[in-house]
N, C-alpha and C positions, 0 to 999 in steps of 0.2 A: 905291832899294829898301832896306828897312828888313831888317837883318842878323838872323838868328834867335838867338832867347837857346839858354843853354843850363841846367840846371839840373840837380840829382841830389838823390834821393828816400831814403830807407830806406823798403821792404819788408820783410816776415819771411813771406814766403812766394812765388816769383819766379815760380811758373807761374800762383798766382792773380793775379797783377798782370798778368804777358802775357795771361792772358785777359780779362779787366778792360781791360786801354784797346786792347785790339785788335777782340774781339766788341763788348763795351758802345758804346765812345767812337769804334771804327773806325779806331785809328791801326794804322800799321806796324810792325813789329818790324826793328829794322838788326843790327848787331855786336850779339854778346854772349857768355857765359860762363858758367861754374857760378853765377858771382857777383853779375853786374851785365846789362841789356838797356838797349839803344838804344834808345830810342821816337819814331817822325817824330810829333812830338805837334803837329799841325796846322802842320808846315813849321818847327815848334823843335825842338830836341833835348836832349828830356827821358830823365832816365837813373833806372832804375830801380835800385841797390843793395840788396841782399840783408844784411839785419843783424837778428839776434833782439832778439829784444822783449826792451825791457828800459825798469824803470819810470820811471827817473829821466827818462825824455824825459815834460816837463812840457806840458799845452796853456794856453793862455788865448785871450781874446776881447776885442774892443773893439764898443761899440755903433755902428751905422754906420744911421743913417735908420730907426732903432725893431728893429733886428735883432743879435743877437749874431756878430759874424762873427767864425770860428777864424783862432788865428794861431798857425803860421804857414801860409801857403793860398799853392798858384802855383793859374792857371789860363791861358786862352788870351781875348783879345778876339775874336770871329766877327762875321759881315758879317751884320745883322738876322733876314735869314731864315735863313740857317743856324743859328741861337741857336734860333729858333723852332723848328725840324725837331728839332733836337739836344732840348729841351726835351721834345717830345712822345714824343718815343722814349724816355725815359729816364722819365716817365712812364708809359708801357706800359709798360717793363721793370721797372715798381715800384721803381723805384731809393729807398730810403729819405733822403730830404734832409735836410741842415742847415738850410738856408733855402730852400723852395720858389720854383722860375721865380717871378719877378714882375717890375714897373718897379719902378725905384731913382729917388727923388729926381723924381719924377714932377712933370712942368710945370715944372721947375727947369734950372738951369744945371746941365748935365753927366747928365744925364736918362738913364738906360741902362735892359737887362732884364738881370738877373744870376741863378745860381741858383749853391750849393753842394750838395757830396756828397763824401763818403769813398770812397779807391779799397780795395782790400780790406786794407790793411796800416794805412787811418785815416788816409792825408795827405787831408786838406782841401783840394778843389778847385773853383776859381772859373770859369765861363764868365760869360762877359759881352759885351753888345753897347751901341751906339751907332745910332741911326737917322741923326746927324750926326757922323760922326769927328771932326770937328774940336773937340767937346767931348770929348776924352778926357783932356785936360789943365787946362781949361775952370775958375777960378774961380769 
């Protein structure tokens, strides 16, 4: 069984982010604090920090298969269809994207569907799926 990561985020705003990946994304909320919230983010545990905005947090991008992808971006790999379900929901919910659901690398080694989106505090977030897992390391 593959062990879950665990990660922490800056937000500058903590209830818009518990509603944001509880409503939107349907994780759970664990431990938390004035400060910080637990997030079962698909069976990882993602933490959400509470820190004001402040400019000097810089972004950039690298081009990945004709797309700008933000860095830096966590996100979750999902089993085909649930990328798909998650896709359309977040669609109806007009979620405003980085990079619109699509295949990645289509007909290729390592062939996925991927999309990005900002959670409300602007971290850059990845789903991604595989219809063959075993490409997910896949040269």
């Amino acid at each position: 069984m593959l062990q879950p990561f665990h990660v922490a985020v800056p937000v500058d705003d903590l209830e818009a982010a518990r509603l944001f990946y509880t409503k939107v994304l349907g994780c759970k909320v664990g431990r938390s604090s004035k400060l910080w919230i637990d997030i079962d983010f698909f069976g990882h545990q993602y933490v959400v920090h509470y820190k004001e905005k402040n400019q000097d947090n810089i972004k950039s991008s690298n081009p990945v298969d004709g797309h700008e992808v933000p860095i830096p971006h966590y996100g979750v790999v999902l089993k085909w269809e649930d990328w798909e379900v998650l896709a359309k929901k977040l669609k109806d919910m007009a979620i405003s994207f980085i990079i619109e659901p699509h295949i990645r690398f289509e007909g290729k080694v390592g062939e996925q569907a991927t999309m990005f989106f900002n959670d409300p505090a602007g971290n850059a977030l990845e789903f991604k799926a595989f219809k063959d897992l075993s490409q997910l390391f896949a040269k």
